[in-house]
Each structure stands twice: as structure tokens, then as C-alpha cells.
N, CA, C and O atoms as a CHARMM CRD file, in Angstrom:
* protein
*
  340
    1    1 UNK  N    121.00400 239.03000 -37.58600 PROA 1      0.00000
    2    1 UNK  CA   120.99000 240.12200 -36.62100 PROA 1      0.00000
    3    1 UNK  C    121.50700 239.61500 -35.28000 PROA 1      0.00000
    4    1 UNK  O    121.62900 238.41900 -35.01700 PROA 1      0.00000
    5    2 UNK  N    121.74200 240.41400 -34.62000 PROA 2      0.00000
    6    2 UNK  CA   122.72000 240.57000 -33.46900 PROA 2      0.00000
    7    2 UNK  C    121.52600 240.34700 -32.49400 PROA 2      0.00000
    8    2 UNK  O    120.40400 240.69000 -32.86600 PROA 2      0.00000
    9    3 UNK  N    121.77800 239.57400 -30.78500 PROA 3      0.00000
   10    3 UNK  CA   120.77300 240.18700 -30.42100 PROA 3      0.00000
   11    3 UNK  C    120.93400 241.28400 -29.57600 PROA 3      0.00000
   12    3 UNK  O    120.07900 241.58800 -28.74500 PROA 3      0.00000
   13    4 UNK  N    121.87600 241.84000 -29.71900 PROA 4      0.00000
   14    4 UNK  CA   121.74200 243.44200 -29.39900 PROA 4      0.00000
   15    4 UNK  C    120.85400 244.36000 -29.97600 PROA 4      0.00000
   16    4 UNK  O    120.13600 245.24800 -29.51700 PROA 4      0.00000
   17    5 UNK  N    121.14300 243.81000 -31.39100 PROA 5      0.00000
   18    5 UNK  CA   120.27600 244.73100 -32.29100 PROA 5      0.00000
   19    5 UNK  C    119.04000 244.13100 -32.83600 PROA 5      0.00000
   20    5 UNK  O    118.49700 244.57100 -33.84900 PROA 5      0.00000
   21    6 UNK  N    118.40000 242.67500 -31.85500 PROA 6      0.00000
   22    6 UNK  CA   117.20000 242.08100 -31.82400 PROA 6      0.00000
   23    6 UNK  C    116.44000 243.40200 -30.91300 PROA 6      0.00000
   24    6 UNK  O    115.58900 244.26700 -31.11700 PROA 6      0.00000
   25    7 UNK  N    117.37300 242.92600 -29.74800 PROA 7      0.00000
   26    7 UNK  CA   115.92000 243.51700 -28.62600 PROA 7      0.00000
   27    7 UNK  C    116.35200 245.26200 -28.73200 PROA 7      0.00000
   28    7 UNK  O    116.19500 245.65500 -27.57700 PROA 7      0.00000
   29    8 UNK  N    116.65500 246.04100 -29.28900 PROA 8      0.00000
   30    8 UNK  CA   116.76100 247.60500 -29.90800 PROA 8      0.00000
   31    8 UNK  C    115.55200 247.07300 -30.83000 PROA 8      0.00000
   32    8 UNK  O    114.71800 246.78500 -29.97100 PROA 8      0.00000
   33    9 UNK  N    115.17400 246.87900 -31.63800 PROA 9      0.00000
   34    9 UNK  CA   114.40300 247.22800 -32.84800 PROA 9      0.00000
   35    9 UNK  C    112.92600 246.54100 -32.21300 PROA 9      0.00000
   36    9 UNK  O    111.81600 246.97400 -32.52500 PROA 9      0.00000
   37   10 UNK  N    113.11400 245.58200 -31.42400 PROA 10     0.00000
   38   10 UNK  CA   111.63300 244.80900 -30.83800 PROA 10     0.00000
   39   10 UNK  C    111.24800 246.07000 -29.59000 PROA 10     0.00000
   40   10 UNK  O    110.28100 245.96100 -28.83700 PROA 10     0.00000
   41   11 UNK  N    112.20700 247.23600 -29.56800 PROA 11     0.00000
   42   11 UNK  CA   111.72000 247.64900 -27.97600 PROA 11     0.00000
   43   11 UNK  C    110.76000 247.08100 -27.26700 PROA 11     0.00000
   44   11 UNK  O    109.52900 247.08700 -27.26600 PROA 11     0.00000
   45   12 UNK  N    111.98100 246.37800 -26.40300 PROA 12     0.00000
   46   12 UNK  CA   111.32500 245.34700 -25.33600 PROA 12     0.00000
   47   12 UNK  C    111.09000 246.67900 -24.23900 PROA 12     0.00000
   48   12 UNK  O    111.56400 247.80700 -24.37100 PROA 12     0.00000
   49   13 UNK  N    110.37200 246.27000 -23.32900 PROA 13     0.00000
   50   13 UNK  CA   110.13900 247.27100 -22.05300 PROA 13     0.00000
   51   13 UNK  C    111.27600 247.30700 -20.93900 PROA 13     0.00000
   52   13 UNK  O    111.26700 247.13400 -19.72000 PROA 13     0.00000
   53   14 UNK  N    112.35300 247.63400 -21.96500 PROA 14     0.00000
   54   14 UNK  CA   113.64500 248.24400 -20.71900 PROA 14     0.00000
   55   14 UNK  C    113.27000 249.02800 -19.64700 PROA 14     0.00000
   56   14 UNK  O    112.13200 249.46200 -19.46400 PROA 14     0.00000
   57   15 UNK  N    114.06500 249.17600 -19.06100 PROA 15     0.00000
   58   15 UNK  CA   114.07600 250.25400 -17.76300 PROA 15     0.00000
   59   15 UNK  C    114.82600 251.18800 -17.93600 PROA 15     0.00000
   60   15 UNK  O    115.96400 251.19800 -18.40400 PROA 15     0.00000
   61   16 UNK  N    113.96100 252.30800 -17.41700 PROA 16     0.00000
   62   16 UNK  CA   114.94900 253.44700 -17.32400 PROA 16     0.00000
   63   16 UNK  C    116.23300 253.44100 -16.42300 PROA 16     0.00000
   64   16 UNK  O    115.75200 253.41000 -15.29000 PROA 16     0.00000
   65   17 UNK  N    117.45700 253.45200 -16.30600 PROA 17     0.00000
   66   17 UNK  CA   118.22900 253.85300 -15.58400 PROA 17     0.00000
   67   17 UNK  C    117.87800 255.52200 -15.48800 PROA 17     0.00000
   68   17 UNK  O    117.57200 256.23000 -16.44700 PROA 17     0.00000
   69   18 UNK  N    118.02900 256.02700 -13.82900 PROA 18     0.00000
   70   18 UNK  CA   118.14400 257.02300 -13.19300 PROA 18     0.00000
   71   18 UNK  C    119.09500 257.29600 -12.27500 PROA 18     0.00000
   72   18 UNK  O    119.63800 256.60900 -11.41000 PROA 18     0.00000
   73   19 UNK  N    119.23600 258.80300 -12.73300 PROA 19     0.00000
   74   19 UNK  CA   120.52200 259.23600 -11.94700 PROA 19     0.00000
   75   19 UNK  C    119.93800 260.48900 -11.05800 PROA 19     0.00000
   76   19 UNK  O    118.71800 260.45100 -10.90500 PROA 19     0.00000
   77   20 UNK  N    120.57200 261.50500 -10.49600 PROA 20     0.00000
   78   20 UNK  CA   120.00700 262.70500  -9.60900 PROA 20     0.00000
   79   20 UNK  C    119.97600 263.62100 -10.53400 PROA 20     0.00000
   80   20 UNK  O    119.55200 264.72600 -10.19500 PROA 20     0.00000
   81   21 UNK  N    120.35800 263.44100 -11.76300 PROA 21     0.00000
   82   21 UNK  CA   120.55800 264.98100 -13.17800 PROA 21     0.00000
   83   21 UNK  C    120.13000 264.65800 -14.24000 PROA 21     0.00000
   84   21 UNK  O    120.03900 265.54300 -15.09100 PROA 21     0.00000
   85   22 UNK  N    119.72600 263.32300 -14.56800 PROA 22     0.00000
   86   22 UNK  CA   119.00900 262.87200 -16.02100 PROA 22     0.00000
   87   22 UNK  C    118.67000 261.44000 -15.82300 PROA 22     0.00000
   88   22 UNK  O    118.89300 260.76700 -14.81700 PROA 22     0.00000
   89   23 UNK  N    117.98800 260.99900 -17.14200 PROA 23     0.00000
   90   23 UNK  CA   117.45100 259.77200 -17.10000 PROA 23     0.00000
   91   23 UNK  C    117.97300 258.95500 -18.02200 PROA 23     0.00000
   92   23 UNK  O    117.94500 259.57900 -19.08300 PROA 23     0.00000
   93   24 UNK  N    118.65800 257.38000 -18.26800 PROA 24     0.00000
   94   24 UNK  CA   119.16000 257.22700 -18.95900 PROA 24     0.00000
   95   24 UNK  C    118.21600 255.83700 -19.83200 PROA 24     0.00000
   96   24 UNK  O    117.34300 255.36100 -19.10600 PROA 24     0.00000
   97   25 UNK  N    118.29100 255.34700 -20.90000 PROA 25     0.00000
   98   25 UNK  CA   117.77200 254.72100 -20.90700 PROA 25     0.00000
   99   25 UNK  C    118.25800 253.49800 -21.34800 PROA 25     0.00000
  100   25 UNK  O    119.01500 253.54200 -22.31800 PROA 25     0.00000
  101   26 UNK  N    117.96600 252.28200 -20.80100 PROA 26     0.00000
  102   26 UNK  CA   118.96600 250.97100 -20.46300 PROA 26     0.00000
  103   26 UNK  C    119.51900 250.54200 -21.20300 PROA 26     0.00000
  104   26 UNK  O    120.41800 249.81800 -20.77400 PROA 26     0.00000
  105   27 UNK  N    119.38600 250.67600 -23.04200 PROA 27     0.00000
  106   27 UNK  CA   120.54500 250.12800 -24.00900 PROA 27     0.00000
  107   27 UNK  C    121.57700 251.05000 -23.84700 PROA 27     0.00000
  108   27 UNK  O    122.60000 250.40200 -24.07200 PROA 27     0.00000
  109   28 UNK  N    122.04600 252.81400 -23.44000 PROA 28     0.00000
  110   28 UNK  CA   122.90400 253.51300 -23.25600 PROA 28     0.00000
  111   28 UNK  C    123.49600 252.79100 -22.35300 PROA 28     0.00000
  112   28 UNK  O    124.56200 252.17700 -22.39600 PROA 28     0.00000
  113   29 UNK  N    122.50500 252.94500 -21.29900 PROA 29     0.00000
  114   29 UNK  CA   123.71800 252.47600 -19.92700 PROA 29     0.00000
  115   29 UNK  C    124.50200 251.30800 -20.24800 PROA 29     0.00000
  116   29 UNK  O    125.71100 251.39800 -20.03200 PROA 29     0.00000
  117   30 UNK  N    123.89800 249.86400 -20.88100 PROA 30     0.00000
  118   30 UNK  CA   124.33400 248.38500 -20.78200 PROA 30     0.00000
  119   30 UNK  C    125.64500 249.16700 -22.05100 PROA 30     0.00000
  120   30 UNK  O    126.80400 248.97400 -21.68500 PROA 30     0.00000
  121   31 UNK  N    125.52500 249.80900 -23.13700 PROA 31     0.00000
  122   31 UNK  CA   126.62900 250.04200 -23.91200 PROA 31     0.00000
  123   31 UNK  C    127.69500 250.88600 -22.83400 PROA 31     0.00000
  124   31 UNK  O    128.87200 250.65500 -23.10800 PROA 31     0.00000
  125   32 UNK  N    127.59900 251.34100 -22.26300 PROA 32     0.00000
  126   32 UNK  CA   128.30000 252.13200 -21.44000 PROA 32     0.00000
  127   32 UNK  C    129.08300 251.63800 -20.58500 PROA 32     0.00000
  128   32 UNK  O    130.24100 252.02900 -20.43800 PROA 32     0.00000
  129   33 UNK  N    128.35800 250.40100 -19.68700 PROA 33     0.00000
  130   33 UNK  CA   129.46900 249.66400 -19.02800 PROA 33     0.00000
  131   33 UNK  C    129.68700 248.48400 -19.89500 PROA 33     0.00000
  132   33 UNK  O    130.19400 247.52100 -19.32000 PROA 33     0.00000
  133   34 UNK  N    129.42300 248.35200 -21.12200 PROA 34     0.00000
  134   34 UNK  CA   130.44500 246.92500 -21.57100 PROA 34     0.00000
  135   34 UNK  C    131.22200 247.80600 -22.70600 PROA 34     0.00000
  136   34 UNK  O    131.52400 247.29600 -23.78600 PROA 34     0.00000
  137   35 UNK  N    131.51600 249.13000 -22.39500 PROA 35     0.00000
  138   35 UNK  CA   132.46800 249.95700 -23.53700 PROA 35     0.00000
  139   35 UNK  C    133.92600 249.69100 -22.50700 PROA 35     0.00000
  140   35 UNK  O    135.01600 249.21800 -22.82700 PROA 35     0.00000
  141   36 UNK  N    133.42100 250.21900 -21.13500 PROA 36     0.00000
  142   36 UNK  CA   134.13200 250.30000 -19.68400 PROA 36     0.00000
  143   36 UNK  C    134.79700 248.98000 -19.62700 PROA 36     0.00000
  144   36 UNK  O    136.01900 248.88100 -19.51500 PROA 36     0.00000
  145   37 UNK  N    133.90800 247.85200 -19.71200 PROA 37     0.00000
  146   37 UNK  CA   134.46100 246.44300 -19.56000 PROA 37     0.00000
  147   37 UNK  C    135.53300 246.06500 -20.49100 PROA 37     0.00000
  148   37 UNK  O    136.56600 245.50700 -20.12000 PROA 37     0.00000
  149   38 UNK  N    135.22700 246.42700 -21.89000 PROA 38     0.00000
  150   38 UNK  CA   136.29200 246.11100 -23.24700 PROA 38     0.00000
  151   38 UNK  C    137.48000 247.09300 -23.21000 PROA 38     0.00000
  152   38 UNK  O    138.48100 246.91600 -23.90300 PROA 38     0.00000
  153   39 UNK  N    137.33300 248.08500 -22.41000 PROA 39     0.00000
  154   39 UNK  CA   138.72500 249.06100 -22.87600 PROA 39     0.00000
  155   39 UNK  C    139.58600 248.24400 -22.05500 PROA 39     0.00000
  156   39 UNK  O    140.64100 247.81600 -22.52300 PROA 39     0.00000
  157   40 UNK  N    139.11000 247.90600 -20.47400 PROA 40     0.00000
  158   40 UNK  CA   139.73800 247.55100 -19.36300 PROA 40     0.00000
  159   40 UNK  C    140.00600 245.74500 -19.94700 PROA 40     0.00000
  160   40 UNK  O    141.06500 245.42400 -19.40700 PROA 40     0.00000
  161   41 UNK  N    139.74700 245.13400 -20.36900 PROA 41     0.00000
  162   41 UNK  CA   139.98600 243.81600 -21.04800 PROA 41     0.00000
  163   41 UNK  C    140.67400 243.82700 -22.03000 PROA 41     0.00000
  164   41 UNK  O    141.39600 242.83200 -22.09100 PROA 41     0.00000
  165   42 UNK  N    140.85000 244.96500 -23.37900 PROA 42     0.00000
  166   42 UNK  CA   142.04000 245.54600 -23.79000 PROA 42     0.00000
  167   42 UNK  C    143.12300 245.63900 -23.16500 PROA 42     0.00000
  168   42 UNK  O    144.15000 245.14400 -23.62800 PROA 42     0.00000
  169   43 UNK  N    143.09900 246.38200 -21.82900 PROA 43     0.00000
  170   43 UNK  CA   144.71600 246.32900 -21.72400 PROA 43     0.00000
  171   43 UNK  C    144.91100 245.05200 -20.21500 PROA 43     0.00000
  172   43 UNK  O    145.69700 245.25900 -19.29100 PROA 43     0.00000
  173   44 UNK  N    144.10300 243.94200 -20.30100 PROA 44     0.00000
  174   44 UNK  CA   144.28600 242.88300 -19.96200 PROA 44     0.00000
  175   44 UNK  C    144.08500 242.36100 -18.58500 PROA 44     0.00000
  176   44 UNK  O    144.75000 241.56900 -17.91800 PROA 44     0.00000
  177   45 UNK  N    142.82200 243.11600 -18.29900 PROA 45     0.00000
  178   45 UNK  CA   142.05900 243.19500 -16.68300 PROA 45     0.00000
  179   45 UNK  C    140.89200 242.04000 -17.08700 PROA 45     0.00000
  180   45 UNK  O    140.53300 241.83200 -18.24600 PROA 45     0.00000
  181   46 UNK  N    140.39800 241.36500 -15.95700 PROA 46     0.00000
  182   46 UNK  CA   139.22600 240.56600 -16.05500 PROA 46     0.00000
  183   46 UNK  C    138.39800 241.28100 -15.40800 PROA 46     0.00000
  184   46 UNK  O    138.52700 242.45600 -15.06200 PROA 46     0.00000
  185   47 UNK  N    137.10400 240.21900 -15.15200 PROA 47     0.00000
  186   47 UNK  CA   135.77000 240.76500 -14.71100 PROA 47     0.00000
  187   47 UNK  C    135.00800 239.81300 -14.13000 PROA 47     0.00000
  188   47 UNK  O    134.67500 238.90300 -14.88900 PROA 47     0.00000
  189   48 UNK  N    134.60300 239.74100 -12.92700 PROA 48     0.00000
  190   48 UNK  CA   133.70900 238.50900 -13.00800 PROA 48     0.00000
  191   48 UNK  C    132.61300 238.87300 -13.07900 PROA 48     0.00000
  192   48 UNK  O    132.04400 239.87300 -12.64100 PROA 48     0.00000
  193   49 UNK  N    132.05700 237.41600 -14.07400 PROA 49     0.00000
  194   49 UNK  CA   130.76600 237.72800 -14.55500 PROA 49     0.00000
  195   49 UNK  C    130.53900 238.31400 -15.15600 PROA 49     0.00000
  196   49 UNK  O    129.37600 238.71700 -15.17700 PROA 49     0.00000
  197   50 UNK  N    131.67000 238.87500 -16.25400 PROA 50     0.00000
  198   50 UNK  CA   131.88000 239.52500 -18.05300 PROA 50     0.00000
  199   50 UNK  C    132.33100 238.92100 -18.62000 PROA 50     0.00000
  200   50 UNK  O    133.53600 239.14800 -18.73600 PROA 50     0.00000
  201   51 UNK  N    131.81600 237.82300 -19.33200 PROA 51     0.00000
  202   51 UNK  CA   132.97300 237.26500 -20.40200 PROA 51     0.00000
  203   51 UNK  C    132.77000 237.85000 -21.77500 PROA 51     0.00000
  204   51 UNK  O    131.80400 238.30800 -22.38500 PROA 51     0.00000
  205   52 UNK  N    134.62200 237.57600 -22.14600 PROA 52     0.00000
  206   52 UNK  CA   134.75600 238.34600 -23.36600 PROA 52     0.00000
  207   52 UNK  C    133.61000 237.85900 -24.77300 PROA 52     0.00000
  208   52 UNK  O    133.13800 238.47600 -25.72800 PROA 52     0.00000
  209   53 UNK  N    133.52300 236.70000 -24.36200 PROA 53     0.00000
  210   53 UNK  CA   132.99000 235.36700 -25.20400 PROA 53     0.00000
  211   53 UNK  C    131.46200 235.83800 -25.30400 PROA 53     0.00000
  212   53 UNK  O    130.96200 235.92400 -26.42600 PROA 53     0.00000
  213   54 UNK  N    130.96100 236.04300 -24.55100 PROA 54     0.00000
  214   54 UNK  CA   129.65000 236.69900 -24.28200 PROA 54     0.00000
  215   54 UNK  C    129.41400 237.95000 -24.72900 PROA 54     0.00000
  216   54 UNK  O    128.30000 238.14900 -25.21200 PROA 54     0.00000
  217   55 UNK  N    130.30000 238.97800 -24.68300 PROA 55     0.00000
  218   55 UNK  CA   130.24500 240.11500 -25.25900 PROA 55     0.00000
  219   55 UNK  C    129.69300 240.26900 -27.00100 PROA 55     0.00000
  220   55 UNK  O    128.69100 240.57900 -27.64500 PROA 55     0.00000
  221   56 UNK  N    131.29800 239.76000 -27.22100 PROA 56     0.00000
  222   56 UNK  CA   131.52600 238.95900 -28.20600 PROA 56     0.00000
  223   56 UNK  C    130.30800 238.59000 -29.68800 PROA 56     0.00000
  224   56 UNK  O    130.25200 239.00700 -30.84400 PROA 56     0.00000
  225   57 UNK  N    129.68000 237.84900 -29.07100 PROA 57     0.00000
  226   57 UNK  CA   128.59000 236.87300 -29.14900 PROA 57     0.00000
  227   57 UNK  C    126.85500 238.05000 -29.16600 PROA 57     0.00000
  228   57 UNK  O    125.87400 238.08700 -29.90700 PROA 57     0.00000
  229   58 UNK  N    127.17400 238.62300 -28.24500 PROA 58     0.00000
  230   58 UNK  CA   125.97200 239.29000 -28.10500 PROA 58     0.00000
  231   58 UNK  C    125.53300 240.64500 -29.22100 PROA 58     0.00000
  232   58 UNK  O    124.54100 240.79700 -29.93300 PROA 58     0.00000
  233   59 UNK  N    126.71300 241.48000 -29.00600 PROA 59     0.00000
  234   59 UNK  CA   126.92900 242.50400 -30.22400 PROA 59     0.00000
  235   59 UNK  C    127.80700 242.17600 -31.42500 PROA 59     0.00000
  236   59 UNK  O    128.32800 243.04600 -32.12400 PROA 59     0.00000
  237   60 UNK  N    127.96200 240.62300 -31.65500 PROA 60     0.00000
  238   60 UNK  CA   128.32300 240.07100 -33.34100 PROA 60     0.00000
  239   60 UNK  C    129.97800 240.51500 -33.40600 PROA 60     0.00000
  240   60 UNK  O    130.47900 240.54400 -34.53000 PROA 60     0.00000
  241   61 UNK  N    130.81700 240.85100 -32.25800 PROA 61     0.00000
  242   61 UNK  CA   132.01700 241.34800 -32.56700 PROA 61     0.00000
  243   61 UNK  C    132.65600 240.73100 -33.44700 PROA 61     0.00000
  244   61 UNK  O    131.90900 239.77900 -33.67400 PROA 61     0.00000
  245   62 UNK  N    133.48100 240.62800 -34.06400 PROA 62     0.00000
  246   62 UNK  CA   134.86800 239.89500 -34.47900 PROA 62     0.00000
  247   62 UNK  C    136.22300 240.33500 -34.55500 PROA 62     0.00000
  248   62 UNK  O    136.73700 241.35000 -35.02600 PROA 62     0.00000
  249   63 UNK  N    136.84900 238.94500 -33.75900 PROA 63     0.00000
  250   63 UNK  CA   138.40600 239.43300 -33.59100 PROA 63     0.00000
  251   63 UNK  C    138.42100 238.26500 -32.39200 PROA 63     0.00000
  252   63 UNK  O    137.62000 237.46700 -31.90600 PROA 63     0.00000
  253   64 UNK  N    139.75700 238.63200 -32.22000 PROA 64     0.00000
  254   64 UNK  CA   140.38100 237.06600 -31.48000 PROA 64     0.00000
  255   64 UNK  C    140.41500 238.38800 -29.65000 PROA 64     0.00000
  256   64 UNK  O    139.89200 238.01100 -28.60100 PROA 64     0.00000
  257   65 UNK  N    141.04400 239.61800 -29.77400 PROA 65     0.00000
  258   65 UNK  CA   141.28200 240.05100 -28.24800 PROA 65     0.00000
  259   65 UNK  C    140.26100 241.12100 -28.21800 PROA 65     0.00000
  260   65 UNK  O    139.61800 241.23700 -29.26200 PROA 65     0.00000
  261   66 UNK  N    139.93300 242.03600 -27.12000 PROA 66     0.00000
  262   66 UNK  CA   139.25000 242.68100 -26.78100 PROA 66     0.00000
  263   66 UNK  C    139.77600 244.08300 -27.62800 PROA 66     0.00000
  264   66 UNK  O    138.99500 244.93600 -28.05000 PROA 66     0.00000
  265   67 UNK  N    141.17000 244.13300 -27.77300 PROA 67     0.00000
  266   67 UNK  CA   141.66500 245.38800 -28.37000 PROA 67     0.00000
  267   67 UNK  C    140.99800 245.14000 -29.92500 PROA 67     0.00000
  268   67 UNK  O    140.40800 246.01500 -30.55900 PROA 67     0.00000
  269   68 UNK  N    141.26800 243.52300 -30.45900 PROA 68     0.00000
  270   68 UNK  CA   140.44000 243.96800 -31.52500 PROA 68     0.00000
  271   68 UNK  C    139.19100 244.34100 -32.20900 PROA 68     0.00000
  272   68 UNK  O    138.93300 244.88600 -33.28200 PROA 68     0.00000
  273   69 UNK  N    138.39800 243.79300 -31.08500 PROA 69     0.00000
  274   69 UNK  CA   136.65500 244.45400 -30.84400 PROA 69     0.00000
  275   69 UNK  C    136.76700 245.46800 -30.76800 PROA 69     0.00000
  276   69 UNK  O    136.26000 245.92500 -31.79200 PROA 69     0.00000
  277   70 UNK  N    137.18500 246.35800 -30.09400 PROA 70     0.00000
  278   70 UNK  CA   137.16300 247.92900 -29.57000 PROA 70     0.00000
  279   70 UNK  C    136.29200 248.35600 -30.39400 PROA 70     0.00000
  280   70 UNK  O    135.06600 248.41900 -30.30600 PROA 70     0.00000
  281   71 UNK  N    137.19100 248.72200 -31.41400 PROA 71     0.00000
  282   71 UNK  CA   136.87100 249.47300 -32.44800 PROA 71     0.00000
  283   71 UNK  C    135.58500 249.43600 -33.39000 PROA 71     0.00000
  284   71 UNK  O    135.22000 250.38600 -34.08300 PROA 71     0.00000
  285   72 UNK  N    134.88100 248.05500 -33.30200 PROA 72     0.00000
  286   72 UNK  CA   133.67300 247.23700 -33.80200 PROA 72     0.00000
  287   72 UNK  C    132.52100 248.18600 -32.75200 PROA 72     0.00000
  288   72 UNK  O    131.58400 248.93600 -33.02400 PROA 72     0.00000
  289   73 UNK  N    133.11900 247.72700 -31.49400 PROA 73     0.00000
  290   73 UNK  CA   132.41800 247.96900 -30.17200 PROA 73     0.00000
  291   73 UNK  C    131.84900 249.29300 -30.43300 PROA 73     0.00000
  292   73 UNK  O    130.66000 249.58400 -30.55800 PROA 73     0.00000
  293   74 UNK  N    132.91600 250.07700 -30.49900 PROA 74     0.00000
  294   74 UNK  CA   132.33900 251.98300 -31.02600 PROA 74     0.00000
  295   74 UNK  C    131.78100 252.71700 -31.80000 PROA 74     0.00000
  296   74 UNK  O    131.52900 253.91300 -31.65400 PROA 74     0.00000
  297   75 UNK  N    131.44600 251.70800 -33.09500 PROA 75     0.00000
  298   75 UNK  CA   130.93300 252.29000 -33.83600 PROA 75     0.00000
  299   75 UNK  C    129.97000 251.33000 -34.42700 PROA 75     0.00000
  300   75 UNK  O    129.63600 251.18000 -35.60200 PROA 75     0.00000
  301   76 UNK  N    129.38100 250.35400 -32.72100 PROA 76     0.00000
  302   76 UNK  CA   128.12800 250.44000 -32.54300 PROA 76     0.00000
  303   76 UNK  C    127.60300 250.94600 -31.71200 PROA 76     0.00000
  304   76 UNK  O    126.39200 250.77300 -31.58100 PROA 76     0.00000
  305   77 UNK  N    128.17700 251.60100 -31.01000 PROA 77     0.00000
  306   77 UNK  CA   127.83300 252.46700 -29.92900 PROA 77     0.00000
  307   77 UNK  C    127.48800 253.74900 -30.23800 PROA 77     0.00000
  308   77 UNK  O    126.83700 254.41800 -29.43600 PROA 77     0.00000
  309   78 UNK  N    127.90800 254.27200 -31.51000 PROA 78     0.00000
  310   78 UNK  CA   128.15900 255.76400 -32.17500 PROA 78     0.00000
  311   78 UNK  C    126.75200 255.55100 -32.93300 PROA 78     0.00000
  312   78 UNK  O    125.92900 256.42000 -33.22200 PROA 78     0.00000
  313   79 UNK  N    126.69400 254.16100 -33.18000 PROA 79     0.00000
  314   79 UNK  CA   125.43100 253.92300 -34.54200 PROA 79     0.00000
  315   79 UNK  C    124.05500 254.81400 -33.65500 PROA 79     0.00000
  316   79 UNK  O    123.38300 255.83500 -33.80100 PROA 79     0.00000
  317   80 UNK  N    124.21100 253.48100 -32.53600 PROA 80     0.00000
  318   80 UNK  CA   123.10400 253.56100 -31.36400 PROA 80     0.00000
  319   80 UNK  C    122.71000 254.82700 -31.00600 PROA 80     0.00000
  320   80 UNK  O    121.52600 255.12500 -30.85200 PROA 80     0.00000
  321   81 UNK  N    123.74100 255.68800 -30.84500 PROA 81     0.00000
  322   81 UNK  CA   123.55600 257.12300 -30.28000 PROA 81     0.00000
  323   81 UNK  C    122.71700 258.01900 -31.25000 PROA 81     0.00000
  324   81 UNK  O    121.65800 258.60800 -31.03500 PROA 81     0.00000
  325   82 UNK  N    123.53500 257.95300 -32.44900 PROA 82     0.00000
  326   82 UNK  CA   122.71000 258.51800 -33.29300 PROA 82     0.00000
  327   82 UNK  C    121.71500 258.43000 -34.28900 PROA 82     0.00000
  328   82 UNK  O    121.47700 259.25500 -35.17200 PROA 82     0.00000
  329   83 UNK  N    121.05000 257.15300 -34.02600 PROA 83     0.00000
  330   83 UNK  CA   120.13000 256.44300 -34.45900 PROA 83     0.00000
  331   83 UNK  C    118.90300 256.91500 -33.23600 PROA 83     0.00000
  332   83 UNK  O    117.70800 256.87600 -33.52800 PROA 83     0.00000
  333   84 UNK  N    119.35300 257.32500 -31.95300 PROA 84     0.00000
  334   84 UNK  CA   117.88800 257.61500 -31.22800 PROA 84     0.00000
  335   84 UNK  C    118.50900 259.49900 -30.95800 PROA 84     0.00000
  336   84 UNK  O    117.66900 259.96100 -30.18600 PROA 84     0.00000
  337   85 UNK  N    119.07300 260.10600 -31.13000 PROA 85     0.00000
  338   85 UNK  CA   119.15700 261.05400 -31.19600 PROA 85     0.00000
  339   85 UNK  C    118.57600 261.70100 -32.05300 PROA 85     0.00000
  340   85 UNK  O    118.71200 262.92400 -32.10400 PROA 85     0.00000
């Protein structure tokens, strides 16, 4: 197992992210900006203090560039969604 998909199944005591119109809750948001981080590293932008390697590593990707994660990336993101929906 991934530990993405360690600390999802241990629900650790995340935090809510809050906005002024809803409440989000912190595995959405963290998928949300490292979806943001991989599209933009796809077409060959950096980040400091994002490495691809780390990403990578954290949600079990495989593939050598960010374009080839993408697609890994989304449909764990799609899982996630509709697994708490």
C-alpha cells in the first residue's frame, strides 16, 4: 500500500480545509493541488518544494515524466472521490 492510501484508510485526524462556500476535507484538497502540480510539471514547469520524486513515491505512481503519471494520478483521484461520495 501506498502511503496515500495508508493514512485514507487509518483516518488520521486531518483538517478540514475551509473556504467562505464549503468545507473541504484535507485528502481532496492535498489531491487537488498535487493534480495542479503534475499537469503544470507535464508540460515542464517546476515547483519548489514539489518534487516529482516525492509525488511519485507517495501515491505509488509509475512512469519516468509527469505526463506519464497523469493519468495514474486521475484515476486515483476519481477512486478517492467516489469512494467517500
Amino acid at each position: 500500500m501506498t502511503p496515500f492510501i495508508t493514512e485514507v484508510h487509518n483516518e488520521i485526524n486531518a483538517p478540514v480545509v475551509s473556504t467562505t462556500r464549503f468545507k473541504l476535507d484535507h485528502f481532496a484538497f492535498q489531491l487537488a493541488a498535487h493534480h495542479l502540480n503534475l499537469k503544470l510539471m507535464a508540460k515542464g514547469l517546476r515547483f519548489k518544494g514539489v518534487r516529482f520524486k516525492d509525488l511519485k513515491k507517495y501515491y505509488g505512481l509509475k512512469g519516468r515524466t509527469a505526463a506519464d503519471c497523469l493519468q495514474q494520478f486521475e484515476q486515483i483521484e476519481n477512486e478517492y472521490h467516489n469512494n467517500k461520495g
